[in-house]
N, C-alpha and C positions, 0 to 999 in steps of 0.2 A: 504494500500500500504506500502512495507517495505521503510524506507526511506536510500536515500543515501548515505554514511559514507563520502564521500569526492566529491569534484567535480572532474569529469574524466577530468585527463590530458594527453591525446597521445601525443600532440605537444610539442617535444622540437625541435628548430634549427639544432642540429646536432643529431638527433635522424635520425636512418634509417626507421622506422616509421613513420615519418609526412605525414601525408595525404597531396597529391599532385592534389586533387581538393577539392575546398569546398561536392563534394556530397560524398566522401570520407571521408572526415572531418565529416559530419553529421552523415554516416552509424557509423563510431568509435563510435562515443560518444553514440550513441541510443546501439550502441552492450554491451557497457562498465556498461552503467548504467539499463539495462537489466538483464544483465548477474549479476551483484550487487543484482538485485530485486531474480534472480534464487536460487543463495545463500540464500538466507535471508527464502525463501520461503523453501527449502529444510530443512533449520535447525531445522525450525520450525515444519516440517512437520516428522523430525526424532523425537519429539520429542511426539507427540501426540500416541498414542494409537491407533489402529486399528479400534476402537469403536467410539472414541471423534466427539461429534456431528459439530465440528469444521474442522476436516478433509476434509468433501467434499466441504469445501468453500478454504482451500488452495490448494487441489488439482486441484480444478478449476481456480481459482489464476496461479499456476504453470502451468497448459497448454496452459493459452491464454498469459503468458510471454515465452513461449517456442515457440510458435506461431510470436510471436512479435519479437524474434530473430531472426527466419527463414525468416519471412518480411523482415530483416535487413539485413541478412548473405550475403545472392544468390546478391541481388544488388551488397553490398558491394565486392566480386568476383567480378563480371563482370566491375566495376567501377575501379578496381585494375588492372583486365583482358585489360582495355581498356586504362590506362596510362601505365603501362608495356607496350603495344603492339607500344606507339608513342617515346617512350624513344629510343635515339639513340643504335646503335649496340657497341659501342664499349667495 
């Protein structure tokens, strides 16, 4: 597993970003440190050879975090989709 470089931080107070329910808060952070794991996985994978019998173990790596994003994504929408939707009109 590639690791971490920092802990994901979304939340700041006057950020127009703070997740405005905890299951928004969670989708961020799993997208954040994901999306971290994608990086890490691509660079490495730029770097390998076409050949390298290493290859089909990050290119399997990179689909089931591609995967893991997509888990993440669609909720994360619809949870955004449904505090937008209670937020007043003005």
């Amino acid at each position: 597993m590639i690791k971490k470089t920092q802990q994901s931080a979304v939340t700041d107070k006057d950020s127009f970003l703070a997740p405005s329910s905890s299951l928004l808060d969670n989708h961020f952070d799993e997208i954040l440190e994901t999306t971290e794991e994608i990086l890490g996985l691509a660079a490495i994978l730029k770097t390998l050879s076409p050949t390298d019998a290493k290859r089909d173990e990050y290119e399997g790596r990179l689909y089931v975090a591609l995967t893991h994003l997509d888990h993440h994504v669609k909720p994360a929408i619809k949870e955004w989709d449904r505090v937008v939707d209670r937020m007043p009109e003005d």
